[in-house]
C-alpha positions as CSV (number, residue, x, y, z in Angstrom):
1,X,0.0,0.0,0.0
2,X,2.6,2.3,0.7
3,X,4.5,1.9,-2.6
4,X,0.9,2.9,-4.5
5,X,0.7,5.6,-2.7
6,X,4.3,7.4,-2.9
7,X,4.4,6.2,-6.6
8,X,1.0,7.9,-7.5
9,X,2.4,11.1,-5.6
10,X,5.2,10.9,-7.4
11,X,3.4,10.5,-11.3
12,X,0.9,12.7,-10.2
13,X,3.8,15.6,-9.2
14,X,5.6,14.8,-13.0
15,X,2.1,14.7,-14.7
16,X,1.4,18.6,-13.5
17,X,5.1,19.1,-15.0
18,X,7.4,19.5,-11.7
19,X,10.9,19.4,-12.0
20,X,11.8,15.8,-11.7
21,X,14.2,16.7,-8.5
22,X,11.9,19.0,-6.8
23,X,9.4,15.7,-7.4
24,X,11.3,13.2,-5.7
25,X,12.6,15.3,-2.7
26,X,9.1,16.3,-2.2
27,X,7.4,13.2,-2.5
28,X,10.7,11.9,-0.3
29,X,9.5,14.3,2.5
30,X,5.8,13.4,2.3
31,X,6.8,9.7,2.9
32,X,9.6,9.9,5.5
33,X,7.9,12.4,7.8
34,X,4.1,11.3,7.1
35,X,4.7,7.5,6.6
36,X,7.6,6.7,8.6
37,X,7.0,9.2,10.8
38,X,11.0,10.3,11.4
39,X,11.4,14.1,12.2
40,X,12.1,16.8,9.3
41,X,15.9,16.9,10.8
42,X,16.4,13.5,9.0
43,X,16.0,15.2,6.3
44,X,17.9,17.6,6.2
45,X,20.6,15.4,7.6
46,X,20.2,12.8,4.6
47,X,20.5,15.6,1.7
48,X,23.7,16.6,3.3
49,X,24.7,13.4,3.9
50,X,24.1,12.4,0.1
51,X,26.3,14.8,-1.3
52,X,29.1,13.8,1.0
53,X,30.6,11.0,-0.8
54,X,34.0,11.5,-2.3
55,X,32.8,9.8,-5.7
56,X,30.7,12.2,-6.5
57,X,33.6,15.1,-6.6
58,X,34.6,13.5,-9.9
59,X,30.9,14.8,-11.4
60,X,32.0,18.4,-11.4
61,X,35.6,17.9,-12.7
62,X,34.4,15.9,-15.3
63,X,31.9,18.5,-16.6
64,X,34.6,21.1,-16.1
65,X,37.0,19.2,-18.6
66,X,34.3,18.6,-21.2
67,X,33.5,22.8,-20.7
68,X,36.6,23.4,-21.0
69,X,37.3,20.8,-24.4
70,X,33.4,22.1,-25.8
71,X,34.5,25.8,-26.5
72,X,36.8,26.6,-29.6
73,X,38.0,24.3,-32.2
74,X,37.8,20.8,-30.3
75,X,35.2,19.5,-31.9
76,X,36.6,20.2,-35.4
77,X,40.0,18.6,-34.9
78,X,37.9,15.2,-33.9
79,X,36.2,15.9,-37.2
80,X,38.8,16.1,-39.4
81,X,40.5,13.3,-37.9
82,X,37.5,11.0,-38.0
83,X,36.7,12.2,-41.9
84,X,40.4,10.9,-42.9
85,X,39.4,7.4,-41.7
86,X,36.5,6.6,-42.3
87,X,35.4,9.9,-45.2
88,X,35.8,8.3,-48.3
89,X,33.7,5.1,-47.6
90,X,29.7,5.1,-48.7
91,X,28.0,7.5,-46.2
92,X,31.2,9.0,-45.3
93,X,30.4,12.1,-43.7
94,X,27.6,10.4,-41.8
95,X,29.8,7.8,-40.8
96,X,32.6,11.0,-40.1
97,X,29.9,12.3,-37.7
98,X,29.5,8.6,-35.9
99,X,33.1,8.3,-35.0
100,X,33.4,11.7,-34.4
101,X,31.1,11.7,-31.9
102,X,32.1,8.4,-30.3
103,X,35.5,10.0,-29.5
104,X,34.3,13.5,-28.7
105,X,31.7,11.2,-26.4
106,X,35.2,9.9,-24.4
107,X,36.2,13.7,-24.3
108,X,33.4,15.2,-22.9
109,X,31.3,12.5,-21.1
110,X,27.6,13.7,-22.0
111,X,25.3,12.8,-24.6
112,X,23.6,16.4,-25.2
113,X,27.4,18.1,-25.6
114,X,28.2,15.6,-28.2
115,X,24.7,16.3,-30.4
116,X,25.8,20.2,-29.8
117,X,29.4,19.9,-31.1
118,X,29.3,17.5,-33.8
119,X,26.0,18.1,-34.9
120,X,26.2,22.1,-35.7
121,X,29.4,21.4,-37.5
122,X,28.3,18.1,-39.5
123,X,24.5,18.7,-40.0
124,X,25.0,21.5,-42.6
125,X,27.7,20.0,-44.1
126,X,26.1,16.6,-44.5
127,X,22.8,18.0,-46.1
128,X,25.1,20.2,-48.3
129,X,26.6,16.5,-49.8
130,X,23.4,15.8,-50.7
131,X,22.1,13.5,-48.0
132,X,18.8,13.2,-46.6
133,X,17.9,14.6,-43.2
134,X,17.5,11.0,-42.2
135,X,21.6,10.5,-42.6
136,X,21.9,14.3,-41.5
137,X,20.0,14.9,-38.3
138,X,19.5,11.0,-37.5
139,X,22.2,9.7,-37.3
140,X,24.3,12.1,-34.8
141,X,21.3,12.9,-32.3
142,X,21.8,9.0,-31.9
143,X,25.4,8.4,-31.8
144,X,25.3,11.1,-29.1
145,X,24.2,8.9,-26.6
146,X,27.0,7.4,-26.8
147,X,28.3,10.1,-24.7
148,X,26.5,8.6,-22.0
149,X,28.4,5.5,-21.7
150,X,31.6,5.5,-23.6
151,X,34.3,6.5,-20.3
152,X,34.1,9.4,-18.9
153,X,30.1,8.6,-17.5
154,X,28.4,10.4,-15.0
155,X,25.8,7.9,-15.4
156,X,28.0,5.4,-14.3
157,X,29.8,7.2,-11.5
158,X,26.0,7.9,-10.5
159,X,25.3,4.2,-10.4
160,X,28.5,2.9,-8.5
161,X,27.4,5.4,-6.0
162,X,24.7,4.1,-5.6
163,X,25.0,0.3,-5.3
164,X,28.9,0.9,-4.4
165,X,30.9,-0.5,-6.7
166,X,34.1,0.3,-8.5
167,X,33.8,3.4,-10.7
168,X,37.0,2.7,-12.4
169,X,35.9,-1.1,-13.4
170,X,32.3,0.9,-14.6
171,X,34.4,3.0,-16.9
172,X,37.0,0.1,-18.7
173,X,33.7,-2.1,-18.6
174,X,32.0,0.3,-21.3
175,X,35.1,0.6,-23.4
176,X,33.7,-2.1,-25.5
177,X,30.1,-2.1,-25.9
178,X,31.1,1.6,-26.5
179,X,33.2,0.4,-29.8
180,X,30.5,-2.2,-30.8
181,X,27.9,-0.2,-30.9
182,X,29.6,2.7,-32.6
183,X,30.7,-0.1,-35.4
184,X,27.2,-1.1,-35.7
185,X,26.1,2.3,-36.1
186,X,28.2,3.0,-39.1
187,X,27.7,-0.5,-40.5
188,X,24.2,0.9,-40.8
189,X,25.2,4.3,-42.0
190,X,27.8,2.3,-45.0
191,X,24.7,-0.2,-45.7
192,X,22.0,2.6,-46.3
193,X,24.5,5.2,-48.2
194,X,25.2,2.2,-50.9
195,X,21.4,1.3,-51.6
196,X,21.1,5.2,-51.5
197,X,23.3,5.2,-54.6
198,X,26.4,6.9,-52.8
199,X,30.0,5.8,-54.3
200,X,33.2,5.3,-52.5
201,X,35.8,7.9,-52.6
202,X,40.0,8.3,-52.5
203,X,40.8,7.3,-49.4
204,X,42.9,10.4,-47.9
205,X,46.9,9.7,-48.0
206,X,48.8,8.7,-45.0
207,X,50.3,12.2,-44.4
208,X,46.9,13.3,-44.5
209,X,46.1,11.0,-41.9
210,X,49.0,11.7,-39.4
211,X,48.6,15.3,-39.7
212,X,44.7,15.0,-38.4
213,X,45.8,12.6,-35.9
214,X,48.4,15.2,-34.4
215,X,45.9,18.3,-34.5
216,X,43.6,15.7,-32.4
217,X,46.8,14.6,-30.3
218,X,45.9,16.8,-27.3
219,X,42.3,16.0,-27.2
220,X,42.7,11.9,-27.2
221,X,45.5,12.0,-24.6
222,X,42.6,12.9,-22.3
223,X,41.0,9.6,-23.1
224,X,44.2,7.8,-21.9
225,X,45.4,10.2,-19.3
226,X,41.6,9.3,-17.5
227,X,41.5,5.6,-18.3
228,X,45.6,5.0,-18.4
229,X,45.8,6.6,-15.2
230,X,43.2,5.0,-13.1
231,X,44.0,1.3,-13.9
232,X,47.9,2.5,-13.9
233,X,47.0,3.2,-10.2
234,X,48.3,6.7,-10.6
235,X,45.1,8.2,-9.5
236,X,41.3,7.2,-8.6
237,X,38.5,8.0,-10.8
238,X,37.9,11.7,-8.8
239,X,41.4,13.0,-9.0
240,X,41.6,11.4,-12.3
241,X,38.4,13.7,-12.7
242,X,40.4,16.9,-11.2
243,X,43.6,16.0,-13.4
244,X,41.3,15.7,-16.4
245,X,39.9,19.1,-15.8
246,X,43.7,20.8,-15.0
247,X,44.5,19.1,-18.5
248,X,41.8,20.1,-20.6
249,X,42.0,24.0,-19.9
250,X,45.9,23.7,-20.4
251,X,44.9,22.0,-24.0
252,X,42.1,24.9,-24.6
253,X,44.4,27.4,-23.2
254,X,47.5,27.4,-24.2
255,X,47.8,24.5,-26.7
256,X,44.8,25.0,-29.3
257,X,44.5,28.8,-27.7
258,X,40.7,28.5,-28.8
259,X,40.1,29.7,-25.1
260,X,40.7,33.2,-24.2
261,X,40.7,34.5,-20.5
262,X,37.7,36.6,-20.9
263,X,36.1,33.4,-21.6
264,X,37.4,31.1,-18.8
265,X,34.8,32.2,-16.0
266,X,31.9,31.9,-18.8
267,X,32.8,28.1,-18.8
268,X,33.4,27.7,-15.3
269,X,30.1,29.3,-14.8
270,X,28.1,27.2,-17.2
271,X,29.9,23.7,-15.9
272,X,29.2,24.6,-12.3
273,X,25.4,25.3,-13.3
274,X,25.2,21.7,-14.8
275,X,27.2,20.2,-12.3
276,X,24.9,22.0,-9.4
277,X,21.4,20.6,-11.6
278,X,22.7,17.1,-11.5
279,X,24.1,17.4,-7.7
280,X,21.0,18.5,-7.1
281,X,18.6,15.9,-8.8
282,X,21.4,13.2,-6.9
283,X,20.3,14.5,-3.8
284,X,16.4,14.3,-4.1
285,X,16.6,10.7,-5.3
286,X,19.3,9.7,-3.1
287,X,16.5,11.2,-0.5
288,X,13.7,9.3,-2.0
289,X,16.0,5.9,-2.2
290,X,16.4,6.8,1.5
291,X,12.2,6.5,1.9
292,X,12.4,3.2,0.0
293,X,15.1,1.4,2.2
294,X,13.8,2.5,5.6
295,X,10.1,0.7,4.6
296,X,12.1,-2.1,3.2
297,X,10.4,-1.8,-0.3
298,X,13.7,-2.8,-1.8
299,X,13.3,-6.1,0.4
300,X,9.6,-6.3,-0.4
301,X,10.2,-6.6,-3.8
302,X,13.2,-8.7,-4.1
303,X,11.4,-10.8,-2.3
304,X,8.0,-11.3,-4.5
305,X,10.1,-11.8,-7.5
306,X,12.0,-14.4,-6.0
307,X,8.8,-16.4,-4.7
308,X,7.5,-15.8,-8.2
309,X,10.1,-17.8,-9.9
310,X,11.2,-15.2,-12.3
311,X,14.0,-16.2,-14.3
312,X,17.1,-14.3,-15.4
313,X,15.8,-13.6,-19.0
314,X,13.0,-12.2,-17.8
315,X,14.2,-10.1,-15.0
316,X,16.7,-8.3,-17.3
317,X,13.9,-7.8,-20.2
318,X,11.4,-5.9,-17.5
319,X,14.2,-4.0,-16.2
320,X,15.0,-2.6,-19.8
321,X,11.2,-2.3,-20.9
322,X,11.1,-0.6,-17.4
323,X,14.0,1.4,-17.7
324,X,13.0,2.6,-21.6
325,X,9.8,3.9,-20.2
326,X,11.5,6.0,-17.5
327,X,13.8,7.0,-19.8
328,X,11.2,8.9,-21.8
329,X,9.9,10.8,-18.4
330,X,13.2,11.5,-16.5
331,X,16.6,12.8,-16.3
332,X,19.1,9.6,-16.1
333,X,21.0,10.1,-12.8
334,X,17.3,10.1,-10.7
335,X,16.4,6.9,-12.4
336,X,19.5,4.8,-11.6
337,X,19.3,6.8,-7.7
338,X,15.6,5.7,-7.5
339,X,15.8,2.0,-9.4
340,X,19.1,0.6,-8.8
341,X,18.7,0.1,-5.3
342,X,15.1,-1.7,-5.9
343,X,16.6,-4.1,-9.1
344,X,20.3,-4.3,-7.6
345,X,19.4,-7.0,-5.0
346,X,17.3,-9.1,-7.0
347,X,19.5,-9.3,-9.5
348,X,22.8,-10.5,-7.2
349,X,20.1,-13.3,-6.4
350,X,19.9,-14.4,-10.0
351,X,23.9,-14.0,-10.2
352,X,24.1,-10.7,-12.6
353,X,27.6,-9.6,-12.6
354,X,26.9,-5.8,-11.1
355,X,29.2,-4.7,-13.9
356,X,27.6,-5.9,-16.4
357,X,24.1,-4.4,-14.8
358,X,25.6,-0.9,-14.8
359,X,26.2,-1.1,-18.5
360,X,22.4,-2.2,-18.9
361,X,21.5,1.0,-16.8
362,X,23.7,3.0,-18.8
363,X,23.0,2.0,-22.2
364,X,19.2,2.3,-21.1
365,X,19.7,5.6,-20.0
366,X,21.2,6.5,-23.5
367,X,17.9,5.5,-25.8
368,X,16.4,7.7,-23.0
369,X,18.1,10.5,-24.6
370,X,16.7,9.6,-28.1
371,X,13.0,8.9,-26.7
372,X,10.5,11.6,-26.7
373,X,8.9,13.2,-25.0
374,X,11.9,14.2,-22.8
375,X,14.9,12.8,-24.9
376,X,17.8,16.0,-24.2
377,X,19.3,14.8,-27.6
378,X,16.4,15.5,-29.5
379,X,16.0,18.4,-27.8
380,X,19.6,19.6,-28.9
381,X,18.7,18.7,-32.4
382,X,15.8,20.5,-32.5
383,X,17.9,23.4,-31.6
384,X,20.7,23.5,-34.1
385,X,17.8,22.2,-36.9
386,X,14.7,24.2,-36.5
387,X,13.2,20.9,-36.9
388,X,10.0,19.6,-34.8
389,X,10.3,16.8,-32.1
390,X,8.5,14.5,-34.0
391,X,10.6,14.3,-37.0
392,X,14.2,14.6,-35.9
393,X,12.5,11.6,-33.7
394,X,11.4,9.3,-37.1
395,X,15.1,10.3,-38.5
396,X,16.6,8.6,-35.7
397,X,14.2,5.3,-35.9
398,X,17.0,3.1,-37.7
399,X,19.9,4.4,-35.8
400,X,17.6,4.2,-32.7
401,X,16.6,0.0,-33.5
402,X,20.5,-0.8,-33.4
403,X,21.1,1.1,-30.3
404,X,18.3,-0.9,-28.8
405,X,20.3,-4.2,-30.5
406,X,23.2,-3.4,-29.1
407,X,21.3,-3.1,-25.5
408,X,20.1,-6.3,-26.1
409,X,23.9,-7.5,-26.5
410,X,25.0,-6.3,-23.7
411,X,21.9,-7.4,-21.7
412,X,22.2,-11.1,-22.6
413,X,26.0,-11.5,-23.7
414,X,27.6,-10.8,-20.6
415,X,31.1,-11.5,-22.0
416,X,30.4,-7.7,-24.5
417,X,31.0,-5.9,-20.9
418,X,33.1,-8.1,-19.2
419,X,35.8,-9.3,-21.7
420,X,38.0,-6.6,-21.5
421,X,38.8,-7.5,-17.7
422,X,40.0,-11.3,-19.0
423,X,41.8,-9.0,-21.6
424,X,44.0,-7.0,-19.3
């Protein structure tokens, strides 16, 4: 009875259009001083108390270094880089855009930056080669979301918060489902240019090729300084956070000079506004997972799926049809606070690697940026196209199916997350 009625307070506070955190720390408050009856101190203790974790110090830094790396001509080294591998293939500027974004996704860590960066560069020029707003606009809000999961994630930091595991094993553990889905994404992209009619082209010459690379240099060193340096031992995922950060307004600043000084507090501002939104929404669902654990509704359900004989198979597939849904409604980093701690035990009981779960969360979380009505990515789009909702959302219907194939990898081929450990 008491899970009806906090989640019907809950819907009923999204349905009238609440912020999603203002939601949760509301309906959070409703049920711990009304239902469990515990004095308002405990919560204000709790929201303090949720913030204090040293984990979650890496959020900030990380948004800092993609701030930093988002301003000036980033963005446009990836590109040019990206175009001599893969630009003279069927679909090449599409499939330019794809790998562009998958390494500017390891740069800056968020989906929504990646559609802004790539996309206002590649959009025009795509549609100027002649291709259809379907391999324009589709394609990239998609392969955003792969700035959701590809190393640095605040999703995942979010999530081994929350059901305390190892941030740095989260981050090598989506290395590859990162790279397979990206491939599958332009295997698409090079399948629909050559029934489009589109030829291949020169491939560009190898001093072509090494002199992209080396204007790219700087920004990819990020991508091993952050993952190098963690499972080197050097540093843990925060200070690799704070290093990240240090590195990437050195790179702006005085390596690409894209960054002047009149500029630096405008970035600092704008990354300590995001970084304060997501805090923030952290805090309210870490209040409202707070509500759940103290009625034992974690518990409660664990234990009615276990007497119910679900198997592993289908466990995973109501989590993702579950997740998707969400996904559509609400910001990621409230729906792994609120969920994980509900799905985390019952899946230990079936023997889910908790790795492997975090990529489900994470992938999940991406195709929620791609799902109206609330999908940031499209939202992005929208911006830089003029376009409606509605159709940058059927442009991105093909590249949205394999996304949703390579969730079902991950979700049923353990080994796609996991490999890389047996690797190294």
């Amino acid at each position: 009875m008491t899970i009806l009625i906090i989640a019907a307070l809950l819907f009923l506070f999204i349905a009238i259009d609440i912020p999603i955190a203002v939601a949760l720390g509301v309906t959070a408050t409703f049920g711990i001083y009304f239902i469990a009856g515990l004095p308002l101190i405990a919560i204000a203790q709790k929201l303090f108390t949720a913030l204090d974790k040293f984990a979650l110090m890496a959020i900030p830094f990380f948004v800092l270094a993609g701030a930093f790396l988002s301003e000036g001509g980033t963005a446009k080294r990836i590109i040019k880089f990206a175009h001599t591998m893969v630009g003279h293939l069927p679909g090449g500027l599409t499939m330019t855009s794809i790998l562009a974004c998958a390494i500017f996704a390891a740069v800056s860590g968020s989906g929504p930056a990646t559609v802004a960066a790539i996309g206002s560069i590649m959009i025009p020029a795509i549609r100027e080669a002649g291709y259809s707003d379907t391999f324009a606009i589709g394609s990239i809000t998609t392969a955003g979301s792969l700035g959701i999961l590809i190393p640095p994630s605040i999703v995942l930091i979010v999530y081994g918060v929350t059901v305390d595991q190892s941030i740095g094993d989260l981050f090598l553990a989506g290395v590859v489902p990162g790279i397979v889905i990206t491939g599958m994404l332009m295997i698409l992209t090079y399948v629909m240019a050559r029934r489009a009619g589109f030829k291949k082209d020169k491939p560009a010459p190898a001093k072509e090729k090494l002199k992209a690379f080396a204007g790219s240099f700087w920004a990819l060193m990020l991508i091993v300084i952050i993952i190098g340096g963690i499972y080197s031992g050097i540093f843990t995922p925060t200070e690799a956070a704070a290093v990240s950060a240090v590195y990437a307004f050195f790179v702006a600043k005085f390596i690409y000079r894209d960054l002047t000084w009149r500029e630096v507090p405008q970035v600092i501002l704008k990354a300590s506004a995001t970084s304060a939104m997501i805090l923030f929404i952290i805090a309210n669902a870490m209040l409202f997972a707070y509500f759940l654990t103290i009625e034992q509704i974690p518990q409660q359900l664990s234990e009615m799926i276990i007497q119910a004989h679900v198997s592993k198979i289908m466990f995973l597939a109501g989590v993702n049809v579950l997740l998707i849904i969400f996904g559509a409604f609400m910001e990621p980093s409230s729906i792994v606070m609120v969920t994980a701690p509900l799905f985390f035990p019952v899946a230990m009981h079936l023997g889910i690697n908790p790795i492997q779960l975090g990529i489900i969360y994470t992938i999940n979380m991406g195709l929620g940026e791609i799902t109206p009505p609330v999908g940031l990515n499209l939202f992005v789009a929208m911006g830089i196209t003029g376009k409606s909702i509605e159709y940058i959302t059927k442009t991105s219907i093909p590249w949205f199916i394999i996304y949703l194939i390579g969730l079902l990898l991950a979700t049923y081929i353990p080994q796609l997350s996991l490999i890389i450990f047996k690797i190294l």
